[in-house]
N, C-alpha and C positions, 0 to 999 in steps of 0.2 A: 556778289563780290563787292567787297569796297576799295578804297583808296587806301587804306592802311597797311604800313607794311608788318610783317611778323613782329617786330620790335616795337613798335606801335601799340600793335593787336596786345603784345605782352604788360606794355605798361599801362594802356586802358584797363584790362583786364583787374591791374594792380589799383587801378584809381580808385572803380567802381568797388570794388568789395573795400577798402579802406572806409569812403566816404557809408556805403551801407551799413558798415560796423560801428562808424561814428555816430550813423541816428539810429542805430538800434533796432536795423530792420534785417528780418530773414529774409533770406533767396525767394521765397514762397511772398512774403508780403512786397517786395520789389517789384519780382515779375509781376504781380497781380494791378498792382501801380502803372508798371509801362506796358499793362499789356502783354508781354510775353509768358513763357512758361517757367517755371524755376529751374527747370532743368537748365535749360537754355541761359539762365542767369549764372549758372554754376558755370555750363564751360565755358562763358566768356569769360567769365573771374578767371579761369585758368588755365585762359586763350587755348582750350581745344576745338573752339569755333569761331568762324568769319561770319559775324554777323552782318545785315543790310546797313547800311546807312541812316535807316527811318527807325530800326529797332536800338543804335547807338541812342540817336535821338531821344528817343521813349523815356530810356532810361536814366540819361544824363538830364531830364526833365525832372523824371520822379524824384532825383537826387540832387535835384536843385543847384546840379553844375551846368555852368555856360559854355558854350563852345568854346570860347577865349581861355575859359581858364583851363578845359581840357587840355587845350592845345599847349598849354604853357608848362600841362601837369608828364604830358605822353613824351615831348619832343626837347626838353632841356638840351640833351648830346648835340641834336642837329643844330642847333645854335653855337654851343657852344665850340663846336669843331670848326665855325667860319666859314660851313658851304653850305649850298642853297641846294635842295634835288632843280634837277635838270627841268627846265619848263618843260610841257608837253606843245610840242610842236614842233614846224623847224623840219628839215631835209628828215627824209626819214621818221617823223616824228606823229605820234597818235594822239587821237585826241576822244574823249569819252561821248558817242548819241547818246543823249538824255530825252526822256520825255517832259514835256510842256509841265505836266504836273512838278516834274524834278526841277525844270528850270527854277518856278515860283518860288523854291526855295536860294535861289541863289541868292547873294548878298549883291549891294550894289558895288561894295569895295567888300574883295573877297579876300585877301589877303593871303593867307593858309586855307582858308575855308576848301573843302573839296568836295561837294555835294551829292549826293544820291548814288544809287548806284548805276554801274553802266554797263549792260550784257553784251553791249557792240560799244567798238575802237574803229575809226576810220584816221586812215592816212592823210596827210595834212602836208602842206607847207606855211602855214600859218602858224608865227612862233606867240610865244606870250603864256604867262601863267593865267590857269585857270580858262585857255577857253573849252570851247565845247561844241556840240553839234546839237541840231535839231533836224528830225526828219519830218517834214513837207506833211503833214495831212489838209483834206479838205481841198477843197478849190477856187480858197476867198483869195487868191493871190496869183494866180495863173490870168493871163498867159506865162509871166515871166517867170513862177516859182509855180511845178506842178507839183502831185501828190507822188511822195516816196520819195523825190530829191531830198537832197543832204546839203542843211546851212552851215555855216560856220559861224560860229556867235563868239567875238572881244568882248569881255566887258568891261575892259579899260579903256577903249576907243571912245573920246566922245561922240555921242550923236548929236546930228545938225535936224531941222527940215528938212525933207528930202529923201532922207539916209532911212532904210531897213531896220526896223527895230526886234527886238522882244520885250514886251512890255510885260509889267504885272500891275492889276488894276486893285483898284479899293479893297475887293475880296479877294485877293488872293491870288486871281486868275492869271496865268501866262498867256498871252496871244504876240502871232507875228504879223506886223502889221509894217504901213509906209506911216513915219511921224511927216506930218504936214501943222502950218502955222499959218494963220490968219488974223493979222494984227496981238491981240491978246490970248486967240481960243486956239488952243492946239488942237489937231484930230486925227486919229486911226483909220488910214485909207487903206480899206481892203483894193488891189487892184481890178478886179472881178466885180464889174459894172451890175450883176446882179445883186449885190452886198450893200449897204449903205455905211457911211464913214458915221465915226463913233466919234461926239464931239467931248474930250475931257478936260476937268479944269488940276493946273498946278496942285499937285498934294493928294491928286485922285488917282496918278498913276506913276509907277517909278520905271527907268529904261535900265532894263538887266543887262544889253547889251547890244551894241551894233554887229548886224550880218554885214561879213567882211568877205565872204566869197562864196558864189554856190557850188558843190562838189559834183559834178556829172559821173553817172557810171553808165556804161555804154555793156 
């Protein structure tokens, strides 16, 4: 499942075989590019398929379109009608578990960005566009966060020392960790006195977002 809606799905669908016909590439030599199959290249062209998130990706790589200009290429209407869709959050409102892997992809400033896909929606009252969840693995963070609990991750909130993060490091990686500051050396405190704090320097590590509340299910 992705975040796009049928109207979306329609003009992606319109972008990607345009730009493919503009350099001159078959369905077959596309998918072979991003990785997928041509068939699969075809019914996106002709939105009789809801592609992943990671397989949009692929493709709008192979075609050397950018997120931004997708977005600019899918969604003209929603602009121009003067409404914004509804944040996900808020009374009633759901919000996407993502895994660690999905987070990494998230933008710092996300904008429209709407990332990966998400086979569970949990309930929320937490408003704001773009947040998300994470579920708890591991036990570098217990007592106070165990494993299978459900975070809530803003990535608009700034983060202070102190404050719950998800971080993504040098390579790529997402971890949740406590941001702590010592004169000039920031570090990753796992809570979990058998773990040792991760010291990282400015430029080694970017904050995807502050945990704004843990979600208990009883």
């Amino acid at each position: 499942m992705t975040f796009f809606s049928d109207a979306d799905l329609r003009e992606l669908g319109a972008l990607i075989k345009r730009r493919r016909q503009a350099l001159k590439l078959s369905a077959r030599e596309l998918a072979r590019a991003a990785g997928v199959s041509d068939a699969h290249i075809i019914y996106i062209e002709k939105a009789q398929r809801r592609p992943s998130f990671h397989a949009i990706m692929n493709i709008l790589h192979a075609l050397g379109v950018s997120h931004e200009e997708m977005m600019r290429e899918i969604r003209p209407a929603r602009r121009e009608a003067n409404v914004e869709p509804a944040a996900r959050g808020g009374p009633g409102g759901r919000v996407p578990v993502v895994t660690l892997v999905q987070a990494g992809a998230w933008k710092e400033v996300c904008d429209a960005f709407e990332p990966g896909d998400a086979d569970e929606w949990i309930e929320t009252d937490v408003r704001g566009p773009n947040v998300f969840a994470l579920r708890v693995t591991g036990d570098s963070m217990e007592p106070e966060f165990t494993e299978g609990e459900v975070i809530i991750v803003n990535p608009h909130v700034e983060a202070q020392p102190g404050d719950f993060v998800v971080v993504k490091n040098a390579g790529g990686e997402a971890t949740f960790k406590q941001l702590k500051k010592y004169g000039p050396r920031y570090v990753l405190h796992p809570l979990n006195p058998r773990f040792a704090d991760q010291e990282v320097r400015r430029g080694e590590f970017r904050i995807i977002g502050k945990v704004v509340k843990k979600e208990k299910r009883y």
